[in-house]
One Martini backbone bead per residue (centre of mass of N, CA, C, O) as a GRO file, in nm:
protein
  193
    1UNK     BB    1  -2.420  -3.197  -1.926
    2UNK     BB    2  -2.205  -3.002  -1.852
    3UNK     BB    3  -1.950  -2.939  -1.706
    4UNK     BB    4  -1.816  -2.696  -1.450
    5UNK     BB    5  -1.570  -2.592  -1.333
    6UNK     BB    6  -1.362  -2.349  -1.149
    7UNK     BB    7  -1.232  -2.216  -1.434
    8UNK     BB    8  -1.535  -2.129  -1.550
    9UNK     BB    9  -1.617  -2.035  -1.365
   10UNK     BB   10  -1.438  -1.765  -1.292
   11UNK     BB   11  -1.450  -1.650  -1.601
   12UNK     BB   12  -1.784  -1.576  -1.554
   13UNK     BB   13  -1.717  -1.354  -1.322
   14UNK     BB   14  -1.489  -1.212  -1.538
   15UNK     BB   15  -1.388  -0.934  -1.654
   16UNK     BB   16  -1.182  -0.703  -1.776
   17UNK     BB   17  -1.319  -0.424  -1.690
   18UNK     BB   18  -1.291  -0.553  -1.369
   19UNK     BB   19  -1.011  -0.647  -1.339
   20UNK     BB   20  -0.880  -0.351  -1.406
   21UNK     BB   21  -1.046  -0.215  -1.144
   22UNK     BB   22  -0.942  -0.369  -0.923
   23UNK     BB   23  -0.653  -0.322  -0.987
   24UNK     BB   24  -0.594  -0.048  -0.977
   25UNK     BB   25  -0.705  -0.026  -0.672
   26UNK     BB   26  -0.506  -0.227  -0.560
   27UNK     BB   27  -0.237  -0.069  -0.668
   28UNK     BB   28  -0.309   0.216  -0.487
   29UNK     BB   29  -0.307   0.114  -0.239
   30UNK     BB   30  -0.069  -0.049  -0.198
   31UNK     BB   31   0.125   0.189  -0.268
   32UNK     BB   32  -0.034   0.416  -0.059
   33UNK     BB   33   0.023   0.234   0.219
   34UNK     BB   34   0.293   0.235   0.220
   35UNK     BB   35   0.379   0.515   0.242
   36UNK     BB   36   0.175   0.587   0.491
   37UNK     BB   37   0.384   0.419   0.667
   38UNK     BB   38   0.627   0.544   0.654
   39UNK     BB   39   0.502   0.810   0.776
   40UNK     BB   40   0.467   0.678   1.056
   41UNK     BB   41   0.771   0.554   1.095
   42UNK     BB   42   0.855   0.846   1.061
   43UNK     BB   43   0.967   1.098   1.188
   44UNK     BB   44   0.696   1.371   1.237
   45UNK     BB   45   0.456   1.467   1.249
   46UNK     BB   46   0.286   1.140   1.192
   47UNK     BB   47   0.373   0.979   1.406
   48UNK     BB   48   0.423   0.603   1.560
   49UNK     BB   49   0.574   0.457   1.747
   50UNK     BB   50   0.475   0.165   1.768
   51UNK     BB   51   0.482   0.118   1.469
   52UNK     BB   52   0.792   0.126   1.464
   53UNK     BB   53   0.888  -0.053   1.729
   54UNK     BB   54   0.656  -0.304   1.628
   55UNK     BB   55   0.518  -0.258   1.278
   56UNK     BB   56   0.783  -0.226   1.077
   57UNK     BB   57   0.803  -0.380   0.779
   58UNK     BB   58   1.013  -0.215   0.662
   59UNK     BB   59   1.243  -0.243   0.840
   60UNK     BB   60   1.260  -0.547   0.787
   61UNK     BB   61   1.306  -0.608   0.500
   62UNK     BB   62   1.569  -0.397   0.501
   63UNK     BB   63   1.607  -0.595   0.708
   64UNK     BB   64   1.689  -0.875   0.524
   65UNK     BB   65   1.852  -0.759   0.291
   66UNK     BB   66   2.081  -0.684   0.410
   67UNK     BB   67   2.176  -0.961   0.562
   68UNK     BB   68   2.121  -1.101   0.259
   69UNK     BB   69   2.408  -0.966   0.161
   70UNK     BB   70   2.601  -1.033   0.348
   71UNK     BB   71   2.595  -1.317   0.415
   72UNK     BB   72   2.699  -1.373   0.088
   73UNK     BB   73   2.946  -1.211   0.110
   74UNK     BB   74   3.097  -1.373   0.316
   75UNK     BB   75   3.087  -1.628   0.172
   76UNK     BB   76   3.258  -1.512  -0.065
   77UNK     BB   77   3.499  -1.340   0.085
   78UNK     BB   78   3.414  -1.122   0.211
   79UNK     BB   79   3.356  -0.771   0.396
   80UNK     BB   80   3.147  -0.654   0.634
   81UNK     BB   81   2.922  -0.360   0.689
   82UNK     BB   82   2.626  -0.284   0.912
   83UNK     BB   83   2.339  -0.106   0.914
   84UNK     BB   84   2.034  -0.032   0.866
   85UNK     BB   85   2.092   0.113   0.564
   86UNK     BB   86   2.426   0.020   0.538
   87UNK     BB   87   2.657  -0.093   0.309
   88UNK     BB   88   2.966  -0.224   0.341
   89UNK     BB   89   3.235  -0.290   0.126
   90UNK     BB   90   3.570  -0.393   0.149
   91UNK     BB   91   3.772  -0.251  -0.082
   92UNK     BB   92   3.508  -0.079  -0.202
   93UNK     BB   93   3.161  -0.014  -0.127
   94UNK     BB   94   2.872   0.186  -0.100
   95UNK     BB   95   2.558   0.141   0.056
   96UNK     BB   96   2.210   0.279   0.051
   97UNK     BB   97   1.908   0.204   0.178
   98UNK     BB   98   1.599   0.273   0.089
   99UNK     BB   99   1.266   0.254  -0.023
  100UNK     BB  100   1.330   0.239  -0.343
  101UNK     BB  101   1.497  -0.042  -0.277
  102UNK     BB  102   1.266  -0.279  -0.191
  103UNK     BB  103   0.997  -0.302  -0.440
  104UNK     BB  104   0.690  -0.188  -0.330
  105UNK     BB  105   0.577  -0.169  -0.553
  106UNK     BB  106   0.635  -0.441  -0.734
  107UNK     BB  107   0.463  -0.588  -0.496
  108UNK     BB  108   0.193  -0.438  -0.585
  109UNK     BB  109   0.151  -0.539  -0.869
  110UNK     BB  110   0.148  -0.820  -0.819
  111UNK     BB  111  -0.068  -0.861  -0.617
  112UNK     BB  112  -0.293  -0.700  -0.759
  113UNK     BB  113  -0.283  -0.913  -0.996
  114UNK     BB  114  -0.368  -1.170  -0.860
  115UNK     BB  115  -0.570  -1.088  -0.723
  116UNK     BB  116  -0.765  -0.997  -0.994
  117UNK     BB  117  -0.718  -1.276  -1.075
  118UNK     BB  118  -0.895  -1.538  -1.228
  119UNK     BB  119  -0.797  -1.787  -0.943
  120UNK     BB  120  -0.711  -2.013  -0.733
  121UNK     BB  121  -0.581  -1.961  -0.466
  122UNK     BB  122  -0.347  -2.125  -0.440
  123UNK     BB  123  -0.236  -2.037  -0.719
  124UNK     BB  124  -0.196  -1.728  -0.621
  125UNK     BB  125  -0.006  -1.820  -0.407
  126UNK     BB  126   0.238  -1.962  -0.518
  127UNK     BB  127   0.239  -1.701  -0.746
  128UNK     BB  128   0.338  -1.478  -0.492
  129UNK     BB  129   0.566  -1.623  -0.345
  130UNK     BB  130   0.733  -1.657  -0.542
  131UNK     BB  131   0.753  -1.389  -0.677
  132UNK     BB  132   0.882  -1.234  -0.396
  133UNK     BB  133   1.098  -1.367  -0.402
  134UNK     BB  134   1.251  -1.335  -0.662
  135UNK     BB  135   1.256  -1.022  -0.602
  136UNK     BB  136   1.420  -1.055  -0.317
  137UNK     BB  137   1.697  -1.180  -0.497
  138UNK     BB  138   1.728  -0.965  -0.698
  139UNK     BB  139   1.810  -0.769  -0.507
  140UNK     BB  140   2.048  -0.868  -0.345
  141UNK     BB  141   2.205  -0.907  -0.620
  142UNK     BB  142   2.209  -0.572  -0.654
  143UNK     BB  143   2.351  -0.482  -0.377
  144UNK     BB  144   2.588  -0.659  -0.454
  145UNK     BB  145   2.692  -0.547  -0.704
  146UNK     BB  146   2.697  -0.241  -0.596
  147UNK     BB  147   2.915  -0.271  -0.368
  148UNK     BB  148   3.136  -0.336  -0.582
  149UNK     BB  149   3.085  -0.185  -0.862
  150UNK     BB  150   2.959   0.057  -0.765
  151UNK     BB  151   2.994   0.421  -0.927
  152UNK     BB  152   2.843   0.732  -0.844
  153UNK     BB  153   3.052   0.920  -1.020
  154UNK     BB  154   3.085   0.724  -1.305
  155UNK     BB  155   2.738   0.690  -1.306
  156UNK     BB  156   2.499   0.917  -1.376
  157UNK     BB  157   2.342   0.851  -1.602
  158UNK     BB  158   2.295   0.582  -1.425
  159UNK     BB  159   1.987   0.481  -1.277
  160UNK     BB  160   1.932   0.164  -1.132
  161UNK     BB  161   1.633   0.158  -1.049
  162UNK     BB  162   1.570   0.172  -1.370
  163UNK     BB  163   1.675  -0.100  -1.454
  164UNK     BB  164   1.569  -0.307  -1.241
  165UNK     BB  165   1.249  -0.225  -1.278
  166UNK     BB  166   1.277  -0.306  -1.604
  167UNK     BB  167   1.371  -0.597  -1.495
  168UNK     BB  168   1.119  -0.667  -1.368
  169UNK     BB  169   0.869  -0.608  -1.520
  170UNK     BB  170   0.941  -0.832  -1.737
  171UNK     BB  171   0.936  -1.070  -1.566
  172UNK     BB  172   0.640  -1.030  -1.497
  173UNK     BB  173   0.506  -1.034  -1.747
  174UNK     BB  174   0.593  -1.275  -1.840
  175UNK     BB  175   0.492  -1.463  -1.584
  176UNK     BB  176   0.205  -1.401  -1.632
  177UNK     BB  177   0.166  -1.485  -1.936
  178UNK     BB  178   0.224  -1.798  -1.821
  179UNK     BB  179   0.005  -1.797  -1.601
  180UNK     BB  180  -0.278  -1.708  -1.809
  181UNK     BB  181  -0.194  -1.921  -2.097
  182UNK     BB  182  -0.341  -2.176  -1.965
  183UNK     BB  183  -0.618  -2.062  -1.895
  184UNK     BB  184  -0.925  -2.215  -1.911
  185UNK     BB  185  -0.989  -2.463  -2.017
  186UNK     BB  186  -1.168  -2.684  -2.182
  187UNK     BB  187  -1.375  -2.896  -2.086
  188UNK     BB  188  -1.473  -3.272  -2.139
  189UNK     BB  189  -1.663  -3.303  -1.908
  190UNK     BB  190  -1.969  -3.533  -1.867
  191UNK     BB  191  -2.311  -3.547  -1.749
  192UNK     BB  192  -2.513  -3.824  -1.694
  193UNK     BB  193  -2.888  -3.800  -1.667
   0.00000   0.00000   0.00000
């Protein structure tokens, strides 16, 4: 009697059109999950001071980012000062980092297909914290980037955002697809009754 590892009962319990409803649902979660706590966060109508002063996730990344942005132009021997949303980096360039600067989209949708695709939690975890991480070093590498050398007046055609996310997309799928392309082999050990 074949022996079943972990990697094909995980692959016998997952079609393909339940991945794809699981990654949507999840995907879609997570990107307006995400919008609505920005509203919550924000003062406005539907504002949540506790939120704001405690648990507010969106500006400590957002701090985390100026923060390793800073600190990296500061080692390369610039001169830099920022405070919650701007970069400004001395006889350069200014940037405000928004909300569509963080990635949480991008973020969002790595998350929500590792969660639905069928791999052991471990391998998940890994290739999760791996992911998220690439994905905030090559952001802060694109603001230290943009302060240096962006000027948003002899750039307007050049949308910056539109460029990153193109570049992020690419890594992602890329990374996807070497991370499932070896996925499920079978097995050859065999149980003697």
């Amino acid at each position: 009697m074949k022996l079943l590892n972990n990697k094909t009962m995980l692959k016998d319990q997952y079609s393909p059109i339940r991945f794809a409803v699981i990654f949507v649902i999840l995907f879609v979660a997570f990107y307006y999950f995400n919008i609505f706590y920005l509203g919550l966060t924000t003062p406005a109508n539907h504002y949540i001071a506790f939120l704001n002063n405690h648990l507010n996730y969106i500006q400590w990344l957002k701090w985390a980012l100026l923060y390793c942005s800073k600190k990296t132009l500061i080692a390369l021997g610039y001169t830099t000062i920022t405070n919650d949303e701007d970069l400004l980096v001395a006889g350069y360039h200014h940037i405000k980092i928004a909300y569509s600067c963080l990635g949480l989209g991008v973020m969002s949708f790595l998350t929500a297909f590792i969660i639905a695709y069928p791999k052991p939690l471990k391998q998940k975890l890994i290739f999760w914290a791996s992911g998220i991480i690439i994905i905030q070093l090559l952001n802060i590498i694109r603001f230290i980037i943009l302060a240096l050398y962006w000027r948003p007046q002899t750039n307007k055609i050049i949308d910056h955002h539109i460029i990153f996310n193109t570049v992020i997309y690419i890594i992602i799928i890329i990374s996807l697809y070497l991370w499932t392309k070896h996925d499920f082999k079978p097995t050859k050990k065999y149980e003697k009754n």
